[in-house]
N, C-alpha and C positions, 0 to 999 in steps of 0.2 A: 422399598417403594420409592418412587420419582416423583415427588410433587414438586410444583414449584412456589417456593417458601422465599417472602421478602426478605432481603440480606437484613432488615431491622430485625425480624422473628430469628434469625438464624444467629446472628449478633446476641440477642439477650439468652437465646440458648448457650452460646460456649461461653459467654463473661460465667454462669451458673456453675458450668464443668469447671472451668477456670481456679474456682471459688473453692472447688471439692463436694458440689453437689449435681444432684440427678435434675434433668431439665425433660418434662413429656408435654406438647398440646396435646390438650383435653376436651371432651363435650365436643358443641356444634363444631367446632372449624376441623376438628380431625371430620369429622362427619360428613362436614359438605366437602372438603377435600376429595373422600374416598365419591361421593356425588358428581364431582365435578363441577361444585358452585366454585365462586370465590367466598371465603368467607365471611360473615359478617362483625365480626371481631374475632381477638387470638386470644385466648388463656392457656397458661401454664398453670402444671402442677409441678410441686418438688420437692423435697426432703429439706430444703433449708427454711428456715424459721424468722418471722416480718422480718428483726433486727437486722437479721444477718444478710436477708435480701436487699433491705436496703444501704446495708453498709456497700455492697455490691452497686447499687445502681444512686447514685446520688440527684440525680432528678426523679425524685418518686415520693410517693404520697401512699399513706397509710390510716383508715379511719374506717372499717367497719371492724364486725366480732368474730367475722369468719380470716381472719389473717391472710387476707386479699392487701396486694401491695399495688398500687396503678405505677407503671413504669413509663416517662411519661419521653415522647419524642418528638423533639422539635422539629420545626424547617421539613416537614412531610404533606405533602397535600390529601394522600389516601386516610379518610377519615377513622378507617379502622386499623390504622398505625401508630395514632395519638395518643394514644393510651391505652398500653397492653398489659394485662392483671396477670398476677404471680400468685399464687395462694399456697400456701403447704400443702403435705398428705393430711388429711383429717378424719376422723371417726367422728360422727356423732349418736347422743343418746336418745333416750324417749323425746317422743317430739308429742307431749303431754298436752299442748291447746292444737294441732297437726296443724300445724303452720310455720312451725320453725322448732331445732333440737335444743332442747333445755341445757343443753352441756355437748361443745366442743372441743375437741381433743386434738391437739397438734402431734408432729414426729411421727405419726406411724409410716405404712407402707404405700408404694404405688397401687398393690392389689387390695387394700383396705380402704382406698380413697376411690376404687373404680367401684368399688359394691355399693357404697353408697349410692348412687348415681341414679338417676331416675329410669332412661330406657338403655338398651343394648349398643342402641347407634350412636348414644352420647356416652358411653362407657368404655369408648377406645382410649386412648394414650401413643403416643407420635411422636418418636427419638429425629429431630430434623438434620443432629449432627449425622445420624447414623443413618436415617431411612428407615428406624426401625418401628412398625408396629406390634404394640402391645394389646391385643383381646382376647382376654382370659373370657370374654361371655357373649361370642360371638357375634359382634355387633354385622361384623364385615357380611356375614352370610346373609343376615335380618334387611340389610342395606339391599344388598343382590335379587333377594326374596319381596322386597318391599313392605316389609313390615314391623309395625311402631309395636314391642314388646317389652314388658317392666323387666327389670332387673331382678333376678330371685324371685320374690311372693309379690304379686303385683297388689292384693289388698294390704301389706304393709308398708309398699313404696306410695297407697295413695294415704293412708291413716298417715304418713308421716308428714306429708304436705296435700293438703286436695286439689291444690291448684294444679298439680301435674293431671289430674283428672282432665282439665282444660287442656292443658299444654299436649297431652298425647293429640286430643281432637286438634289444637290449630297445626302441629307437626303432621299429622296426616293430611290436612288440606292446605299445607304449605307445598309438601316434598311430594304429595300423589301417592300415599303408602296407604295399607289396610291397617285396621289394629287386628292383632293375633289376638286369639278367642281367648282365652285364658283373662288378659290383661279388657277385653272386651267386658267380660262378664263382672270384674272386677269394678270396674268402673259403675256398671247399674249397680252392682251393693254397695256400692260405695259415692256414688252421686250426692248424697247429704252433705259430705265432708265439707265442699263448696261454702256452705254455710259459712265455715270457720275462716273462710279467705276475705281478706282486707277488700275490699269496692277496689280499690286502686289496681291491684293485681288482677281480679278479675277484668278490670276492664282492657289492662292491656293486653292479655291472650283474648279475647275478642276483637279487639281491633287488630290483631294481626291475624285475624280468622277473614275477618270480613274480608282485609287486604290481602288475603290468602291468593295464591291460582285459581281455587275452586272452596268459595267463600259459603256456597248454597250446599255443596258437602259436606262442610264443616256442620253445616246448622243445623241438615239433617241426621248426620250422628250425635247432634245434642239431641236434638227430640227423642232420636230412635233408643237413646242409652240411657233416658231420662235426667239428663244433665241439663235440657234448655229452663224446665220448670223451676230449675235451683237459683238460676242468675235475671232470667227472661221470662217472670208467667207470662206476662202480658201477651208476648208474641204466643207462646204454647198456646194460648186461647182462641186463636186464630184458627189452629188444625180442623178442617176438617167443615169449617164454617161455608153451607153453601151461599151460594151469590146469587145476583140477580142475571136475568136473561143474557144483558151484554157483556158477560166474563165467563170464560171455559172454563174456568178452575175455582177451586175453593179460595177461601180469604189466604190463607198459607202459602198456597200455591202460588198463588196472585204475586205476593211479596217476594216468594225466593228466586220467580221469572223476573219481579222488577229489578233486583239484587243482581242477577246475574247480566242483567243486559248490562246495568250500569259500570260490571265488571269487564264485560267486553270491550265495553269503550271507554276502559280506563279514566272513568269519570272519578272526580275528588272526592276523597274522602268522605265528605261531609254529605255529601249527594248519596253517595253509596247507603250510607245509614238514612236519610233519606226515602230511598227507594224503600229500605225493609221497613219503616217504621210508618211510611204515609197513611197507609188504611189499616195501623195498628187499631182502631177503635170501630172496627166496621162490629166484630162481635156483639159489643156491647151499648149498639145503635141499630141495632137489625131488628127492623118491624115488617109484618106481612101486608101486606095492602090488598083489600078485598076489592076494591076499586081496578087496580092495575092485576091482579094475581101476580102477586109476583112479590120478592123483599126488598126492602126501601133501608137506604142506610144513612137519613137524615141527621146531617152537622156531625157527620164521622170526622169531617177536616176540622172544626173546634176544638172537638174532645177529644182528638188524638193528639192536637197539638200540643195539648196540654199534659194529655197520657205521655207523650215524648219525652216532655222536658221532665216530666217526674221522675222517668227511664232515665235518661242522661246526667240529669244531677245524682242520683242516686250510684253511679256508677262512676260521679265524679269527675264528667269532661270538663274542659275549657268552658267557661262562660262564652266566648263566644262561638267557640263551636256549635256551643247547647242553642244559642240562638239564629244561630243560621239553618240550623236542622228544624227547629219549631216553626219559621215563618216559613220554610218550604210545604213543610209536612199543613200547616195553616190556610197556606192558599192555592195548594195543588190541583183543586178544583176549581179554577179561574175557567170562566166562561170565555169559548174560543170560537164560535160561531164567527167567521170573517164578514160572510154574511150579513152579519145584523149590529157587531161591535164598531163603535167609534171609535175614533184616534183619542179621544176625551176619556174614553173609559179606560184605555190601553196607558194613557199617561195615570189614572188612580192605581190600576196595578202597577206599574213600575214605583207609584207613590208606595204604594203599602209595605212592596218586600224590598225598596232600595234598589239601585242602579246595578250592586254589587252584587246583587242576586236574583237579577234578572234573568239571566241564561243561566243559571244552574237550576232556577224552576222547569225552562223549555225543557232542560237536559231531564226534568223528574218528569216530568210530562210524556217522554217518548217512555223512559224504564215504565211509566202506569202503562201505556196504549202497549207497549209489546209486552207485557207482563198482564194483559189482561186476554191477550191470544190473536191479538189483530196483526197481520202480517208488515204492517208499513213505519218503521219509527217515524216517520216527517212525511204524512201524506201533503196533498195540495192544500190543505187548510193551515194545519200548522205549519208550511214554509211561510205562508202570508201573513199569518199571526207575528211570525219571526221577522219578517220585513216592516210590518209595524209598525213592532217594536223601534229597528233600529230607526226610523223615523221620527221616534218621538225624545228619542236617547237626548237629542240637545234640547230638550224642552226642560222648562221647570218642571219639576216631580216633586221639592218638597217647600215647607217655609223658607228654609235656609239659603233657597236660592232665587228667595224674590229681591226685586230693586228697593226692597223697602224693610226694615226692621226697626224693632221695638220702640229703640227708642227715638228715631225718627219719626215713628206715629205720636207717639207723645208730643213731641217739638209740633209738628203741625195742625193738631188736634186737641192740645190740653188736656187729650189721658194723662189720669196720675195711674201708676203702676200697679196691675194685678190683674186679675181674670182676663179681661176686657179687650186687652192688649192684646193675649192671642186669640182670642173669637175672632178677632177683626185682621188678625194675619191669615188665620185660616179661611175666615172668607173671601180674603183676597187670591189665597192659594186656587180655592175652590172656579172661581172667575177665570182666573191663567190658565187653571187643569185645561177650562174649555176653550181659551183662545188667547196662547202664547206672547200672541200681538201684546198685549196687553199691559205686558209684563215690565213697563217702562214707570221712572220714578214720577214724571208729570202726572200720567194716570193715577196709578200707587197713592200717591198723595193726596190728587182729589178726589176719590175712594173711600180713602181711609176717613179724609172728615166726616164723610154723607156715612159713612158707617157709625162713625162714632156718635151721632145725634139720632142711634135709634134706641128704643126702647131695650134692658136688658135681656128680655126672654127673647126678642127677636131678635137680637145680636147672636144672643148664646144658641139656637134654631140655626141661624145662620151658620155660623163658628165651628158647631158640631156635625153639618152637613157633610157626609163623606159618599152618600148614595152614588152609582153607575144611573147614570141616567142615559137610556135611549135613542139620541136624537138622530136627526137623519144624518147618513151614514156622510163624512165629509169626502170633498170633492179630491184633497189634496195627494198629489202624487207623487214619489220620490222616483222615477222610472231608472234609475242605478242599481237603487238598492233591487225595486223587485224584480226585475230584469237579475239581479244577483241570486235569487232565489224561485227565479223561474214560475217568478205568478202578475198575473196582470194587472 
């Protein structure tokens, strides 16, 4: 077979021969080769043992329990030539907690090291000195055939790890394959095993789910194999939940439309999870209303926000991941009537979720509106919503960017330090929200006195004011920008 193989990869292949051992790519890069991806890193397998590999390569590193050697190569810009892993043939034994084998075995064979192996498509081996491959368990035909099948007995390839239970699901919503029934069925008796997997592991086969080609097929074969209920009740709860008037589809439904647009348009990451998790809380705020006939899903955005980050820490993301995902999912339900919103109000929203996450709301905004069945992501309302915005973008949005701080209110005010200090920045804030002019240290200054000689409840009333207030709608025009977005 003809692939074309980096002269790095083909390099650490004959130093191997060189040496008097066998040198095979294994797992995903034989896989995506015979695919026609590039791969996404290279591993070897071989019959030579750490020591000997690394007497063999002298820039190389050795430090886990599987006799994985990192081969390391400089002066290379392809990320996945940096560091190319070598591991022996290995057997392993009972995998007694199914998360990892209680006893590993070095020396054995190339066909004892493919048995292990999780599916058929990862269990090739790839001679690049020669072009030769090696599939004793026909991975090549599974690949042709498009479909993800265990190795041997697919309920002891999941008891031995369950994370492969995941892993089959995000490989078929990566690569576009089916899973074969056998290894299908496997899976529903075998979904529990999840349990025993580390949060950290779960969570990165789900984010390589989501970031899948087809992230809403992924999710749907957790559902459908009973695998979402083991890492995701939250969302399971969802199925099946009918909506109100203005959404075609169930609460589930709702989310994997939001998910999917958000995937079309190659939105960030953080949005994407976003999109699935915004009305994660509609279930468990769903009241009927005799009044309206109809169901009411009051402070779904609260208590989801909060249902989110419980999801996300629990699963272990980045702190700030976890917090960019919770103020979207928090204020997804911003009032957008152009109509009747102010530039005043439009600067408190920019206040709440930050400059930096201003357009990645717009962006959850279109996945809710076409994830709820309405044909237009950016009708004429929200392009003007979006023009706005960028209109207010050089305004003050928070303390940090008034002409005046803390301890400048002290100097001209004889504050001593504490509460006080910021009631009276935030009520200053609150003044600029509504008229930027404002925002200069002359004013600031003589402000802050006349604040600081009021009573404390009234200060702290003041301080704590964050209300949208109504006012008439202002006159001010940026005709670039809306002229940029085709509203008037």
């Amino acid at each position: 077979m003809n692939f074309t193989i980096p002269k790095e990869i083909t390099e650490i292949a004959e130093k191997l021969k060189k040496g008097g051992f066998e040198a095979y790519l294994v797992g995903g890069c034989v896989r995506d080769l015979l695919l026609g991806l590039k791969p996404k890193d290279w591993d070897f397998a071989t019959n030579a043992l750490p020591e000997e590999i690394m007497k063999i390569f002298s820039n190389s590193f050795y430090e886990n329990d599987y006799g994985t050697v990192g081969v390391v190569n400089d002066n290379v810009s392809d990320e996945t030539l940096k560091v190319v892993e070598i591991t022996p043939y290995r057997e392993e034994s009972e995998y007694t907690d199914f998360r990892r084998p209680d006893k590993v075995s070095f020396g054995t064979t190339l066909e004892k090291d493919l048995e292990r192996r999780d599916f058929t498509i990862n269990a090739m081996a790839f001679d690049p000195t020669k072009g030769q491959l090696i599939d004793i368990h026909k991975g090549q035909k599974d690949i042709k055939d498009k479909i993800v099948r265990a190795v041997g007995s697919p309920v002891d390839r999941f008891s031995e790890d369950g994370l492969r239970i995941l892993r089959a699901i995000r490989i078929s919503s990566e690569l576009g394959l089916s899973i074969e029934k056998e290894t299908e069925k496997a899976i529903i008796s075998s979904a529990s095993f999840i349990r025993n997997i580390s949060k950290e592991r779960i969570r990165d086969e789900f984010s390589r789910i989501i970031d899948s080609k087809n992230p809403v097929g992924g999710l749907i074969l957790c559902q459908n194999l009973g695998v979402l209920k083991e890492f995701l009740p939250e969302l399971e709860q969802s199925v099946g939940v009918k909506q109100n008037k203005a959404h075609s589809y169930d609460v589930w439904t709702h989310l994997l439309k939001s998910l999917e647009h958000s995937n079309k348009k190659n939105m960030k990451f953080h949005v994407k999870l976003s999109a699935l998790f915004h009305d994660i809380s509609k279930p468990e705020t769903r009241r009927w209303s005799d009044e309206k006939k109809d169901w009411t899903f009051y402070g779904h955005d609260v208590v989801g926000s909060r249902v989110t980050e419980r999801i996300l820490k629990r699963l272990k993301f980045p702190m700030k991941l976890i917090e960019n995902v919770v103020i979207l999912v928090r204020w997804h339900m911003f009032f957008s009537d152009t109509d009747k919103i102010t530039l005043s109000a439009v600067r408190r929203l920019v206040s709440r979720v930050g400059k930096e996450n201003i357009w990645d709301l717009m962006d959850l905004r279109a996945c809710d509106r076409i994830g709820t069945g309405r044909p237009k992501e950016s009708p004429y309302r929200l392009r003007k919503f979006h023009s706005m915005i960028e209109e207010v973008m050089a305004d003050p949005v928070s303390v940090s960017m008034l002409k005046i701080d803390g301890k400048k209110i002290m100097e001209v005010s004889q504050e001593t330090p504490g509460p006080r200090i910021g009631y009276i920045l935030h009520a200053l804030l609150e003044e600029v929200l509504d008229d930027p002019s404002l925002n200069t240290e002359e004013y600031l200054e003589k402000r802050a006195i006349e604040l600081s000689k009021l009573p404390k409840k009234e200060l702290e009333d003041l301080g704590k004011s964050a209300k949208d207030r109504k006012d008439e709608e202002e006159e001010k025009k940026i005709s670039e920008i809306r002229d940029r977005h085709w509203v008037k």
